[in-house]
C-alpha positions as CSV (number, residue, x, y, z in Angstrom):
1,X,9.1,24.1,2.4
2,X,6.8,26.4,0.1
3,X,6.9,29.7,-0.4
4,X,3.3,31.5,-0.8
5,X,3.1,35.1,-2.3
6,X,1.0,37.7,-1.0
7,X,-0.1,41.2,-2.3
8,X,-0.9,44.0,-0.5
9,X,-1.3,46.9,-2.4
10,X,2.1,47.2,-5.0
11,X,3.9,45.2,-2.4
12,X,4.4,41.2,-2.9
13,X,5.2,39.4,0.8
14,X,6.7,36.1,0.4
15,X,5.8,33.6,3.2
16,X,7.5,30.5,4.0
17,X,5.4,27.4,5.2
18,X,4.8,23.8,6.3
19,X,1.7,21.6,5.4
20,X,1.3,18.2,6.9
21,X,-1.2,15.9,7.7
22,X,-2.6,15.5,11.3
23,X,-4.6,14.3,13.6
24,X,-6.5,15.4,16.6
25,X,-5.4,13.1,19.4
26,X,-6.5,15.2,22.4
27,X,-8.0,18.8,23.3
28,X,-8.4,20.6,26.7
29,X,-8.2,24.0,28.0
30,X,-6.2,25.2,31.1
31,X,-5.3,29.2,31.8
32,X,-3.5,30.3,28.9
33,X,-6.2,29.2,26.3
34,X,-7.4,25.8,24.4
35,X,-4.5,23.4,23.9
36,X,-5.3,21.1,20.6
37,X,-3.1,17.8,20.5
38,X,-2.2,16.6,17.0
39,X,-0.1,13.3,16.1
40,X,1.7,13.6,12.8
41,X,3.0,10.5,11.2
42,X,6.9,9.8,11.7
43,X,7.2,10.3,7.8
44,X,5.0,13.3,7.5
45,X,6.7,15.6,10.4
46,X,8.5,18.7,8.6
47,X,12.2,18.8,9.1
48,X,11.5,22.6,9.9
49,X,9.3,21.8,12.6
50,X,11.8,19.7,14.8
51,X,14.5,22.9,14.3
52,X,11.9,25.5,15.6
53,X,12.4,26.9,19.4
54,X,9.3,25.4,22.2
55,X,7.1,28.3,22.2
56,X,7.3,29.4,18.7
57,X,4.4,31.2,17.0
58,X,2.6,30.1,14.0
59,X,-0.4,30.8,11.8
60,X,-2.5,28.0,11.6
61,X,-5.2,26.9,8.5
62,X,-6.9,23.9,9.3
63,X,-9.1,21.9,7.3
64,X,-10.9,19.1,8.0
65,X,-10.3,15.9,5.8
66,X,-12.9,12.7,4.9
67,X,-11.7,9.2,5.3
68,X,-11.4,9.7,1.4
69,X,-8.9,12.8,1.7
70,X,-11.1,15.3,0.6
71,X,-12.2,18.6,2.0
72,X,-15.0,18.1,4.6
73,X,-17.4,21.4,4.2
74,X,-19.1,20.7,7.3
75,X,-22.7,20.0,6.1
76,X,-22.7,16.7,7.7
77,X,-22.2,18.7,11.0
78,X,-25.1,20.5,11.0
79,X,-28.1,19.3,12.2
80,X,-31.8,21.0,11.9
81,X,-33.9,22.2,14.3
């Protein structure tokens, strides 16, 4: 687990987090919202993330990978009109 420091003003917040690797599997939408499906290798899955309650909250930062592992920055998404 890392620890990521944040400033906000004179005070320094420390946040604990997880980073793994994932990928989307499935995605759909029903009443509460959009529900996004990711598979994590057996090897990759946090420890942290097994001990934490169904229905836990999390702030999520996604970025999307190339088959080389690099950042994607999207410009192969767009397409011109």
């Amino acid at each position: 687990m890392e620890v990521i420091s944040e400033y906000y003003g004179e005070e320094e917040k420390k946040v604990s987090n997880i980073n793994f690797e994932a990928v989307k599997t499935s995605m759909m939408q029903d009443k509460n919202g959009t529900n996004i499906r990711l598979t994590i290798h057996p090897n990759d899955v946090p420890p942290e993330l097994h001990k934490d309650w169904i229905g836990s909250r999390y702030m999520v930062v996604m970025v999307k990978l190339n088959e080389d592992g690099t950042p994607d920055n999207g410009e192969n998404n767009v397409k011109e009109v």
